[in-house]
C-alpha positions in Angstrom: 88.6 92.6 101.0 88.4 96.2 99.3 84.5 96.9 100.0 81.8 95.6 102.7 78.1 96.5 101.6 76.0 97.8 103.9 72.4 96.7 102.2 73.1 97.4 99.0 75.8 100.0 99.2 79.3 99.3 98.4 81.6 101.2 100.5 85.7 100.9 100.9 87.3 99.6 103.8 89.2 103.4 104.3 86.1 104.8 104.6 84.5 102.4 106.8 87.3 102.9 109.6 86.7 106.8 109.4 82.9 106.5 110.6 84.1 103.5 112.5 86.4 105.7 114.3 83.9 108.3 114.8 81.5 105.9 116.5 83.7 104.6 118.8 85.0 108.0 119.6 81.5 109.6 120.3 80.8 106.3 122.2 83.7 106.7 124.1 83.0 110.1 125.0 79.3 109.7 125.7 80.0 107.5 128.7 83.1 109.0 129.9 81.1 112.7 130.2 77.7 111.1 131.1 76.1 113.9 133.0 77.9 116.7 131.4 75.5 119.8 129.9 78.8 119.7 127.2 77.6 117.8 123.8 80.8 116.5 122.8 79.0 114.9 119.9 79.0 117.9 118.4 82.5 118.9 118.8 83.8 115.6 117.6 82.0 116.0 114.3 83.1 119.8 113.9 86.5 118.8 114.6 85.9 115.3 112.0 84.4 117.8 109.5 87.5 120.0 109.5 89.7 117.6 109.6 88.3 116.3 106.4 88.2 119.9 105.0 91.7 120.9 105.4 92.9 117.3 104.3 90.9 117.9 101.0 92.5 121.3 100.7 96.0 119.9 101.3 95.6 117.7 98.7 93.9 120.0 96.1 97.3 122.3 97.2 99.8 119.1 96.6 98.0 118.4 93.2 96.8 121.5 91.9 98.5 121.1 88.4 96.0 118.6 88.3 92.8 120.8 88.5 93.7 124.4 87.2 92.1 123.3 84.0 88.9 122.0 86.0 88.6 123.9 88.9 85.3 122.6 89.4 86.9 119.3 90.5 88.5 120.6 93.7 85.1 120.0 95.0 84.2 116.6 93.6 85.6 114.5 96.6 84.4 111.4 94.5 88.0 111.0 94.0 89.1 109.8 97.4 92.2 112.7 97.4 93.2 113.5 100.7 96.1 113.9 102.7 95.9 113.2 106.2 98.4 115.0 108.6 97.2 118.3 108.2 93.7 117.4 108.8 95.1 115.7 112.1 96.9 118.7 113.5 93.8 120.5 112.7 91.6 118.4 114.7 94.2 118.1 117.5 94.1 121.9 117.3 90.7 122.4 117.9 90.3 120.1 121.0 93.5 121.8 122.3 91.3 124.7 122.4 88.3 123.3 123.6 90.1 121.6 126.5 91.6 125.2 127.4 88.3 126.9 127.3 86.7 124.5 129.3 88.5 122.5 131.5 85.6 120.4 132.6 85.7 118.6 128.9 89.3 117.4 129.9 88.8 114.1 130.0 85.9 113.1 128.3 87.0 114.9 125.1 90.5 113.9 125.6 89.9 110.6 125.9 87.6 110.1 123.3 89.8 111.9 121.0 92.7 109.4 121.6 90.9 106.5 121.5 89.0 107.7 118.3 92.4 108.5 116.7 93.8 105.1 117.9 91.6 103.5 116.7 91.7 104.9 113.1 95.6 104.6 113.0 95.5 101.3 114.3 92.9 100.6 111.8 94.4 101.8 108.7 98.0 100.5 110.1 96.3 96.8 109.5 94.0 97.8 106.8 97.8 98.5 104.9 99.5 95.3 106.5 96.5 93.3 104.8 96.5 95.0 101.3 100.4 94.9 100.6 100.8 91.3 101.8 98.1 90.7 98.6 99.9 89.6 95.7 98.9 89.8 91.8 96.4 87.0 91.4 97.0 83.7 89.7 94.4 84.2 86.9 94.2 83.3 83.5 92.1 86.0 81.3 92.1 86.6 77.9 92.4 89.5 75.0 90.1 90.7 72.7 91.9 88.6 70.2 91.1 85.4 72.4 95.0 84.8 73.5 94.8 83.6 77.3 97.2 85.9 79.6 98.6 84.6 83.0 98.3 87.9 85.3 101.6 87.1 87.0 103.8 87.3 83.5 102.7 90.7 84.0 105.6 91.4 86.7 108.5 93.0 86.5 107.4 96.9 86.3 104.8 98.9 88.1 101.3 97.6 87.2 97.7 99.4 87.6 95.0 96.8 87.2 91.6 98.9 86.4 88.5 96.7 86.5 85.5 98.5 84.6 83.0 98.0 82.0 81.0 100.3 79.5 77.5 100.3 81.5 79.3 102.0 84.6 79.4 105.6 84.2 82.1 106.7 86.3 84.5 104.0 84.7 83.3 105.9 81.5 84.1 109.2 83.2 87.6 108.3 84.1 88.7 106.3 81.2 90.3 109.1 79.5 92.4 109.7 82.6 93.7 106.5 83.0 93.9 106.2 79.1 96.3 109.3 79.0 98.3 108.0 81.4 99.6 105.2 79.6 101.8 107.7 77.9 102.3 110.1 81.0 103.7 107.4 82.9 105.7 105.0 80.0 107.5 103.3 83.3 104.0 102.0 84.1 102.0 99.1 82.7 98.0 99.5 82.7 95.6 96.9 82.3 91.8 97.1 81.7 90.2 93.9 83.0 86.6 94.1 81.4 83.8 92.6 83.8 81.5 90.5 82.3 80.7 91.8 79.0 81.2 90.2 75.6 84.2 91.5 73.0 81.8 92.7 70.1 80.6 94.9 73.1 83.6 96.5 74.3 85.2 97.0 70.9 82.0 99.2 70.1 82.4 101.0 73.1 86.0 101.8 72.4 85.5 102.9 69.1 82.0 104.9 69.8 84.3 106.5 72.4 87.5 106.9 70.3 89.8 105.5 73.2 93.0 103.7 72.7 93.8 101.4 76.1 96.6 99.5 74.9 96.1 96.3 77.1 92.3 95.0 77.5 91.7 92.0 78.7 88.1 89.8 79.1 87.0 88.4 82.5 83.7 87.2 82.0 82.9 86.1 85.6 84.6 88.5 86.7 86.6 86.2 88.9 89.8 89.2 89.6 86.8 91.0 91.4 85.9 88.4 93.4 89.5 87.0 94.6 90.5 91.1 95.6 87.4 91.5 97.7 85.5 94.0 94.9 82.4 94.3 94.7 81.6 97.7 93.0 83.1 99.1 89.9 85.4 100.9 89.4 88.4 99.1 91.2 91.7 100.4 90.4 94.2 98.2 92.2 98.0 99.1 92.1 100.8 96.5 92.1 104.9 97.0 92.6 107.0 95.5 90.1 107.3 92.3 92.0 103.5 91.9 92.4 102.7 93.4 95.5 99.6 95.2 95.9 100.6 98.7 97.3 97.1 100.3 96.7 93.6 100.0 95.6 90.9 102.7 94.7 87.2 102.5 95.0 85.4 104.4 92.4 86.2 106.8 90.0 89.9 108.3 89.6 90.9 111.9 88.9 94.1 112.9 87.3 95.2 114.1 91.1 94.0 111.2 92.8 95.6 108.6 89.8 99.0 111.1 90.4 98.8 110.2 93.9 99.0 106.1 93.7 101.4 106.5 91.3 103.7 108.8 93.2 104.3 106.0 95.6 107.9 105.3 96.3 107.0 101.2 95.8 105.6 102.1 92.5 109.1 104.2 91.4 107.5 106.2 88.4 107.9 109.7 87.6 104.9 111.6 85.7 
């Protein structure tokens, strides 16, 4: 499972154990400092707030080649870039000080920090078990020419698996990233499983839009969605070269955040 909806919401599963965390965290320290006059609410989402900041940043600083041309984009966080251990020792910083300055928060912060951080880690440790014991799934689709392809004969190098179609503006928006990068990384094979829509519609698309994606293949009932756990678009889902899944990615990708997948050791490609 990649997304759970809340109503009619889509949101991924990383996401979902950050405010998760948070809850149970502001939970934790709600009962443990019942009584105080200290509203350790508020310093758990200042510290949560600056953690994300400075995790953003770090990444922004990692990837920067990436967004000198569009600077603009260092503040789109629609592309999921972060990187998390400098936003933890920033947030272990701050309740380091807190504690200091007033001992009375001591346990009630501390506690709830652990547990909040715990609960995250463990979180995302099985969140990560889960994904990468998926495998590349045994489905038959088919090319715009009408030849069926078997998804597993697709094995044997590096594999990014987008699933999109031309109603959905930010798989519009990040086509030409992920188009580029078919010759940026030449290690790496990229598919674009269409959802749903007919040929004569995505050929028009293509050419309107004057993008070359050298693999596109039809799934009319959009059955690779539904085996992965998907249920928004985009879905970007990452595969080794023996047909692990090593990563997904909800929504649209930047040339950082795409960077970032593929920089993975499992996926072994250089840009």
């Amino acid at each position: 499972m990649l997304t759970l909806n809340i109503g009619s919401i889509p949101l991924a599963v990383p996401h979902l154990l950050i405010i998760g965390s948070l809850l149970i965290a502001v939970l934790t320290g709600a009962w443990l400092g019942r009584g105080s006059t200290h509203n350790i609410d508020r310093i758990l989402f200042n510290c949560l707030v600056a953690a994300l900041l400075i995790a953003r940043l770090a990444f922004v600083a990692r990837y920067f080649k990436h967004y000198q041309n569009d600077l603009w984009r260092v503040v789109d966080i629609r592309d999921g870039g972060y990187i998390a251990w400098p936003g933890i020792l920033v947030a272990l910083s701050m309740v380091t000080v807190q504690l200091w300055r007033r001992p009375g928060l001591r346990k009630p912060l501390g506690i709830s920090l652990i547990v909040g951080l715990l609960s995250w880690g463990l979180g995302n440790l099985a969140w990560q078990s889960m994904e990468r014991s998926t495998r590349l799934p045994e489905l038959t689709l088919y090319s715009l020419e009408g030849r069926p392809i078997q998804l597993t004969n697709l094995q044997g190098k590096p594999l990014v698996i987008n699933l999109w179609a031309s109603w959905c503006p930010p798989c519009r928006r990040e086509m030409p990233v992920l188009a580029s990068a078919q010759s940026l990384y030449p290690d790496t094979q990229f598919v674009f499983v269409n959802q749903g829509e007919a040929e004569e519609t995505i050929q028009v698309y293509l050419a309107k839009a004057q993008i070359d994606l050298h693999t596109v293949l039809l799934d009319p009932s959009g059955l690779i969605g539904k085996q992965v756990g998907s249920q928004a678009l985009p879905t970007t889902l990452f595969y080794d070269a023996q047909g692990r899944q090593v990563g997904s990615h909800l929504g649209e990708l930047s040339q950082a955040s795409l960077a970032q997948a593929l920089n993975q050791p499992s996926m072994e490609t250089t840009p």
